[in-house]
Structures are given as structure tokens and as C-alpha cells.
C-alpha positions as CSV (number, residue, x, y, z in Angstrom):
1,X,-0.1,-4.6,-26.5
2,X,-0.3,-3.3,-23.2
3,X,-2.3,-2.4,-20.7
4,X,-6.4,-1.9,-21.0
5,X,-5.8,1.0,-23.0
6,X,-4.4,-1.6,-25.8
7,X,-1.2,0.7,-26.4
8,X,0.6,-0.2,-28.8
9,X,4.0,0.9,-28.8
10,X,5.3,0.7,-32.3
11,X,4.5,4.0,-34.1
12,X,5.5,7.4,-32.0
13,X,2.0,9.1,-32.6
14,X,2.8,11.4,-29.6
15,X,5.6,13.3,-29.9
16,X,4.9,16.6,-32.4
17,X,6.5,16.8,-36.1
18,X,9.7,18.3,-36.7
19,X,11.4,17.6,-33.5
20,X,14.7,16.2,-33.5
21,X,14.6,12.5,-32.4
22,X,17.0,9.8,-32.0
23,X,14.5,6.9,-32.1
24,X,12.2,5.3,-34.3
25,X,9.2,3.6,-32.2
26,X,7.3,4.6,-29.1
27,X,9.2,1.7,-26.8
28,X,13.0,3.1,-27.4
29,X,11.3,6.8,-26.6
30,X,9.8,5.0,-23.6
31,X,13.0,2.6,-22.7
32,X,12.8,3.1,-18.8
33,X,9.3,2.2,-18.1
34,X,10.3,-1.5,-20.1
35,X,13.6,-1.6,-18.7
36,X,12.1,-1.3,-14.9
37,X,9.1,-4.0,-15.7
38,X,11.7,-6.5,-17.5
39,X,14.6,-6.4,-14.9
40,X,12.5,-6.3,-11.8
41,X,10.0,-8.7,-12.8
42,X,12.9,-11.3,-13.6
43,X,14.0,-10.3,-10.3
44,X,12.4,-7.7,-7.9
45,X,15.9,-7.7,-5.8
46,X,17.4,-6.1,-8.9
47,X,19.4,-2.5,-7.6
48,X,19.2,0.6,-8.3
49,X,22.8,0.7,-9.8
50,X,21.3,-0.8,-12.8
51,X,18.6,1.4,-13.9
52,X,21.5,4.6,-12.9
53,X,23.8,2.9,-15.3
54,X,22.0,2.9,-18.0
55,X,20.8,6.6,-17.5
56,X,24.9,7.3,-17.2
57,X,25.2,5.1,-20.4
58,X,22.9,6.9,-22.1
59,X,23.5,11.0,-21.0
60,X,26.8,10.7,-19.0
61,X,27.4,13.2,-16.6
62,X,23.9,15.1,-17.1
63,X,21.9,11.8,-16.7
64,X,23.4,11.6,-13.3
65,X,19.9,12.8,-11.5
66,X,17.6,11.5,-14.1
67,X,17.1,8.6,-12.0
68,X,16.6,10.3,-8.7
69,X,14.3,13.2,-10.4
70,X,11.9,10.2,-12.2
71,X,12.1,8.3,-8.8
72,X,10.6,11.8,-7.0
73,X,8.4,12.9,-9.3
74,X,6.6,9.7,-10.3
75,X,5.6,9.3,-6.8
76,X,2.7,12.0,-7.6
77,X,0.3,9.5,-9.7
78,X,0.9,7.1,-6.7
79,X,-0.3,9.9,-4.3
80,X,-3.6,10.5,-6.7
81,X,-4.5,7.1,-6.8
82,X,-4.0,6.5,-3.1
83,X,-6.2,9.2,-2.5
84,X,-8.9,9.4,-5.2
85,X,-10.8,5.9,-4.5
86,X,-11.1,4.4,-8.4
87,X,-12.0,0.9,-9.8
88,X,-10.4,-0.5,-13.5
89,X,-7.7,1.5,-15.0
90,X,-9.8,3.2,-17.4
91,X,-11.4,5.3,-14.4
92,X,-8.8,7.0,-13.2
93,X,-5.7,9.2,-15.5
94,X,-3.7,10.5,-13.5
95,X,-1.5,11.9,-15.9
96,X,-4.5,14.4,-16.9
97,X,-6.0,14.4,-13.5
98,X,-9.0,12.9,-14.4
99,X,-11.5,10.6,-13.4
100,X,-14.8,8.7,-13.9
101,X,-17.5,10.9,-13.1
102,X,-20.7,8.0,-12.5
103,X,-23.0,10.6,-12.4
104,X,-22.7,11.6,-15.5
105,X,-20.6,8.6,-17.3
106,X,-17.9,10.7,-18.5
107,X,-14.3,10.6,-17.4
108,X,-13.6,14.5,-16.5
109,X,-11.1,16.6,-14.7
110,X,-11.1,15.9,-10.9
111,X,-12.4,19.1,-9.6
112,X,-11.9,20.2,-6.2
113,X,-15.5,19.2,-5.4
114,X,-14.8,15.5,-6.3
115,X,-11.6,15.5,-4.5
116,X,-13.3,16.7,-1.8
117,X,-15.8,14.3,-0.9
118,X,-14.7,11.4,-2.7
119,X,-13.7,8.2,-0.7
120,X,-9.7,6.8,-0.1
121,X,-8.7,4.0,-2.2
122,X,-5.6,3.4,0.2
123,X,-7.1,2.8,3.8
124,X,-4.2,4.6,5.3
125,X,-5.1,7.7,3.6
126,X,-7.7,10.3,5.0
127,X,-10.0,12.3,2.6
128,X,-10.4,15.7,2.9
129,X,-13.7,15.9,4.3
130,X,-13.3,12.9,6.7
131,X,-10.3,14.9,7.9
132,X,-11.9,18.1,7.9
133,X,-15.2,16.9,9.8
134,X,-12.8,15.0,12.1
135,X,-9.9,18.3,13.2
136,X,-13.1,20.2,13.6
137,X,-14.1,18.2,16.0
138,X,-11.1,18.2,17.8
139,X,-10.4,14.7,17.2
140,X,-6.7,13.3,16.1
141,X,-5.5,10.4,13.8
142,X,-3.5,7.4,14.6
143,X,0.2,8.1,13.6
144,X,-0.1,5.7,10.4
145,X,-2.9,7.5,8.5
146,X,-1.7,9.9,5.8
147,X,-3.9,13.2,5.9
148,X,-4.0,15.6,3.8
149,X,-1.3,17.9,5.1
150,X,0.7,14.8,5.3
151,X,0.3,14.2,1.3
152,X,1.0,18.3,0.8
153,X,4.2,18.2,2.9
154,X,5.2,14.4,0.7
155,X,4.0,16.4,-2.9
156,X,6.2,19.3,-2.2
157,X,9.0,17.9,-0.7
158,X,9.4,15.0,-3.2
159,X,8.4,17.5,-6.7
160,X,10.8,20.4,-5.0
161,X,13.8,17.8,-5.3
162,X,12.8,16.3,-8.4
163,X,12.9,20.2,-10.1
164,X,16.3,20.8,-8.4
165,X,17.9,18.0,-9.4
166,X,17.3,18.5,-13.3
167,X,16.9,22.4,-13.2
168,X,21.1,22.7,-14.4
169,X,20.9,19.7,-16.8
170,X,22.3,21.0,-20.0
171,X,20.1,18.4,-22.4
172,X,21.2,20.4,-25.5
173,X,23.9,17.0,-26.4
174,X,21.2,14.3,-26.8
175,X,18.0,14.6,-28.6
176,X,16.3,12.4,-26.0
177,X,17.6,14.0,-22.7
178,X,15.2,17.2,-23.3
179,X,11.8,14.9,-23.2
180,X,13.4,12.9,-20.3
181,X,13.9,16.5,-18.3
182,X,10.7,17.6,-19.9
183,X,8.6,14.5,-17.9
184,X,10.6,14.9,-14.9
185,X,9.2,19.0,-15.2
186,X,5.6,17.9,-16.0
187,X,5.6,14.9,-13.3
188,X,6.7,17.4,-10.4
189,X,3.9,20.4,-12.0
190,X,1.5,17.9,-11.3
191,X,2.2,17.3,-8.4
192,X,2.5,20.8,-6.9
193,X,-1.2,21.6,-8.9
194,X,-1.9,18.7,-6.8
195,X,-0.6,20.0,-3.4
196,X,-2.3,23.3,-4.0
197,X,-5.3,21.9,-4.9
198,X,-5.6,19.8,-1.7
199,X,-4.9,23.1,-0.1
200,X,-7.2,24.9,-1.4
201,X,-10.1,21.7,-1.0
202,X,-9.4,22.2,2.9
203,X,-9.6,25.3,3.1
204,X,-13.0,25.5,1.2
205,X,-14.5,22.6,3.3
206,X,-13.5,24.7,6.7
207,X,-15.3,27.2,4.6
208,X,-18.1,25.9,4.5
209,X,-18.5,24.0,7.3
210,X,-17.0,26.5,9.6
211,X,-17.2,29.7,8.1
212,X,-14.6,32.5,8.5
213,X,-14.0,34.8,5.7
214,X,-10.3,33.8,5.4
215,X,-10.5,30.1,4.6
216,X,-12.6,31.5,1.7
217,X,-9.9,33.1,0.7
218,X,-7.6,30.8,1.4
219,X,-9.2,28.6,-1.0
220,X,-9.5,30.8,-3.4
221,X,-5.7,31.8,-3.2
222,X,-4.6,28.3,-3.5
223,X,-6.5,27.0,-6.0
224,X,-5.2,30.3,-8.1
225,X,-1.8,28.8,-7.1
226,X,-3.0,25.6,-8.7
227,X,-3.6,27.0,-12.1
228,X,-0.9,28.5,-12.1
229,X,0.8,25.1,-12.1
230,X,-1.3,23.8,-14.5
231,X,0.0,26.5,-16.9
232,X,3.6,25.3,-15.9
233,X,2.5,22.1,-17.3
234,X,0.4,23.4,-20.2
235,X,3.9,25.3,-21.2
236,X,6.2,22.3,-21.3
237,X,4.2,19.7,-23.1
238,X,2.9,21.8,-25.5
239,X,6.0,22.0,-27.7
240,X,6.8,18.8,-28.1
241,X,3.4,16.1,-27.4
242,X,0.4,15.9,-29.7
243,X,-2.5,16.1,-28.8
244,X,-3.8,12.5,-27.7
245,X,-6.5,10.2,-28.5
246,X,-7.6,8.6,-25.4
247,X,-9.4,5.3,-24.7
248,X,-10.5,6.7,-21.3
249,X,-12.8,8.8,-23.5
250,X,-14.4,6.1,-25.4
251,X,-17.3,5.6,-23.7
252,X,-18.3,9.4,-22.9
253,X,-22.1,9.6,-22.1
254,X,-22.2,6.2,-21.5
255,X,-21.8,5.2,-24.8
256,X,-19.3,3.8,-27.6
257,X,-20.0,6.8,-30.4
258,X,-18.3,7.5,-33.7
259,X,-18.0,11.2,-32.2
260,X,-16.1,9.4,-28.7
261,X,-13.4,7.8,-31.4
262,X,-12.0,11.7,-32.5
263,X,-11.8,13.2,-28.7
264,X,-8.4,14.2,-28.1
265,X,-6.3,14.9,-25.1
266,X,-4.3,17.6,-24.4
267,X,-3.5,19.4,-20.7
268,X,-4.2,22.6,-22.4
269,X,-8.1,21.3,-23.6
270,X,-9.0,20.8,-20.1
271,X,-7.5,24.0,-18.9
272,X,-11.1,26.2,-18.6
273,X,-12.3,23.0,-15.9
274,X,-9.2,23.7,-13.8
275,X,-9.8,26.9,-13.5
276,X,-13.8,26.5,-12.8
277,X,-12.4,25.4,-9.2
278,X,-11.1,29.3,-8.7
279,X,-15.1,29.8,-9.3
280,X,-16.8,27.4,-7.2
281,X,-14.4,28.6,-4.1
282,X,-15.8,32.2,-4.9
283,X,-19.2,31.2,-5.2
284,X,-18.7,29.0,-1.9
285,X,-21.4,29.3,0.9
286,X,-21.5,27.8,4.1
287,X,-23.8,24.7,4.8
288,X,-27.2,26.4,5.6
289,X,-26.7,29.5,3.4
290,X,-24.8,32.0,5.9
291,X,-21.8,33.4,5.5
């Protein structure tokens, strides 16, 4: 049992029907997340070799990047929680971008709003307001605080990579290798959605507390851009993961209901909320109603 989720990894309730699989539980589908706890646990000095050997072992030649690419890509929840100040595990999925909303007592998609305003949990990170409020003031930050255009430049640079090194994989020779290329794909999505999201969160905070029709559109543009990532995502998990139930949705409302215990996750379910950021950038206004 791990984890505050209580996950079980035994029965391999998320990958769809009819696929062709070469394993039988959830742990041998998921073998580097135990193989990096076990061997670096035992000893944290353990090197990289290791974990690239067993990718070789397992894919030859094609699983040469697999390490790199998961190395890249998995930096994006990292980023997210660095960022998005949370408390217990269960408020805060990054893997669905989604958060504890206290206001209402559900755990919903991080709109750009939230991102926005909401405080760092990392104290070398910046939010986007602070750092809005603080350029348009002409003030600077100390060389070791990670702004937003610092995490863009990180998320694009790092995802990039990570889809380069497995865009020529040929995963047709293993029946594992295509959900191994598949998270390495979904991993970097995110993580450009993310970049254009915190994009398009600056450019609407200018907005609004500057004016100037073309951070509007900026915003507007980016957060587009955004969706449009989100599709990617929608469009490579789809074919082969369920979708999901989700302790992080147990206590919706506040409350443990009967109705809570059949909510289901899926990237494509919470598609119409990412795209409701597209619509509070056009309906934007700046702060005392002018434009």
C-alpha cells in the first residue's frame, strides 16, 4: 500500500482492455518508479548507470533515451509543486493539474486565476502576481529566485529535449516500450500546457493591472496555445488509460458521499475547465473597470 491515496499496486485497473501487455500487475507496468525508491533508498549514492542499464536490458537500443526523456520530463510536477503552494498530498495532482480549491472544498483544475494569485510553496520561487506587481514597479530579484520566465525558459527547454529524445523510438518490438514513450509524451504536454499557461497568467495580470490591449491578447493567445497542449495530452492517453477513480475526489463538497466514491478521472473530463481560462482572459478588465 502506498502512498495517502492507499494504491495498491496489484491489479492493472488503468491501462484500457485489449491492449497488448507483457505484464500482469500494476508494479511490473510501473517497474522504474520501485526500482528508483528501492536502489536509492538502500543507497542515495547509487548512479545513474544503473537505472540506464536496466532501460538497455529491457528495450536495447531504443531504450537508450528512455532514461534521459523520464529524467526531463518528470521535472514538470516538481516545477507545479514548487510553484503552486499545497499542504498533504491529497491537495495537489499534478498529474491532472489540479488542486484543492478551500473555497469551495473540491479539488478542481488549477485555473489561471488560481495560479495567478496563489502563494509559492518553494521560497525561491516567485508567483506570478508578486512578480508582476514587483517588474511593474521597476524592481528586480536576487539572482536565486526563480520567476516565472525563469520556470517557462526550465519547462520548455527540459519538455523540448524530453520530446526529441523519444520522437524516433520505434516502440513497435516491446509491448511496454509504447506506454513508457507514451508518459515521456504526456509528462512533456504537461509541461508545455504549463509554460503557456504561466504565459498567458502574466500576460493577463499586466492586463489588468496595467492595461494595454496587447497583453490582453497575449493572454488570450497563449492560453489558446495551452489547450492546445492539453489536447496533445487528451490524444495520447486516451487510447490506452481508463478512466480513473481518484481518492483526491473523495471528499468533494466537503464531504465523504456515496456519489464522491463513482467520480472518475480522465484528462479529457476536465477539458471544458481548461479551456474556461481562454474565457476569463477575454472577459478580462482592468482593476477599476477601464480598459
Amino acid at each position: 500500500m502506498i502512498g495517502s491515496e492507499t494504491y495498491i499496486p496489484a491489479k492493472d485497473y488503468f491501462t484500457k482492455p485489449g491492449i497488448a501487455r507483457n505484464w500482469q500487475y500494476a508494479f511490473e507496468r510501473q517497474w522504474l518508479f520501485y526500482k528508483l525508491w528501492g536502489r536509492l533508498l538502500y543507497n542515495p549514492k547509487t548512479p545513474e548507470a544503473i537505472f540506464q542499464a536496466e532501460f538497455i536490458k529491457r528495450y536495447g537500443k531504443e531504450g537508450q533515451n528512455m532514461l534521459k526523456a523520464f529524467s526531463l520530463a518528470g521535472k514538470t510536477p516538481i516545477r507545479l509543486g514548487s510553484l503552486f503552494d499545497f499542504t498533504m498530498d491529497l491537495t495537489l495532482y499534478e498529474e491532472g493539474f489540479m488542486a484543492l480549491d478551500d473555497k469551495v472544498k473540491r479539488v478542481e483544475y488549477i485555473s489561471v486565476d488560481r495560479l495567478i494569485h496563489q502563494p509559492v510553496t518553494d521560497p525561491d520561487y516567485v508567483s506570478v502576481a508578486d512578480y508582476v506587481k514587483a517588474t511593474g514597479e521597476g524592481k528586480s530579484f536576487a539572482s536565486n529566485k526563480i520567476t516565472p520566465p525563469v520556470i517557462i525558459d526550465m519547462l520548455e527547454r527540459d519538455c523540448n529535449e524530453a520530446l526529441g529524445l523519444v520522437k524516433n523510438i520505434n516502440p513497435s518490438g516491446n509491448a511496454a516500450l509504447p506506454f513508457e514513450v507514451a508518459d515521456v509524451k504526456t509528462w512533456a504536454n504537461m509541461g508545455l500546457h504549463f509554460a503557456e499557461k504561466l504565459k498567458g497568467a502574466i500576460a493577463l495580470e499586466t492586463y489588468r493591472t496595467k492595461g494595454g490591449e496587447e497583453n490582453k491578447q497575449n493572454a488570450i493567445r497563449h492560453l489558446e496555445n495551452a489547450l492546445k497542449y492539453w489536447d496533445e495530452v487528451i490524444s495520447i492517453t486516451t487510447p490506452i488509460y481508463n478512466e480513473m477513480p481518484l481518492v483526491h475526489y473523495s471528499e468533494q463538497n466537503g464531504v465523504r458521499s456515496e456519489a464522491n466514491k463513482h467520480l472518475t478521472f480522465h484528462w479529457k473530463k476536465i477539458r471544458p475547465d481548461v479551456a474556461k481560462d481562454i474565457d476569463i482572459a477575454k472577459n478580462a478588465t482592468m482593476a477599476g473597470g477601464n480598459q
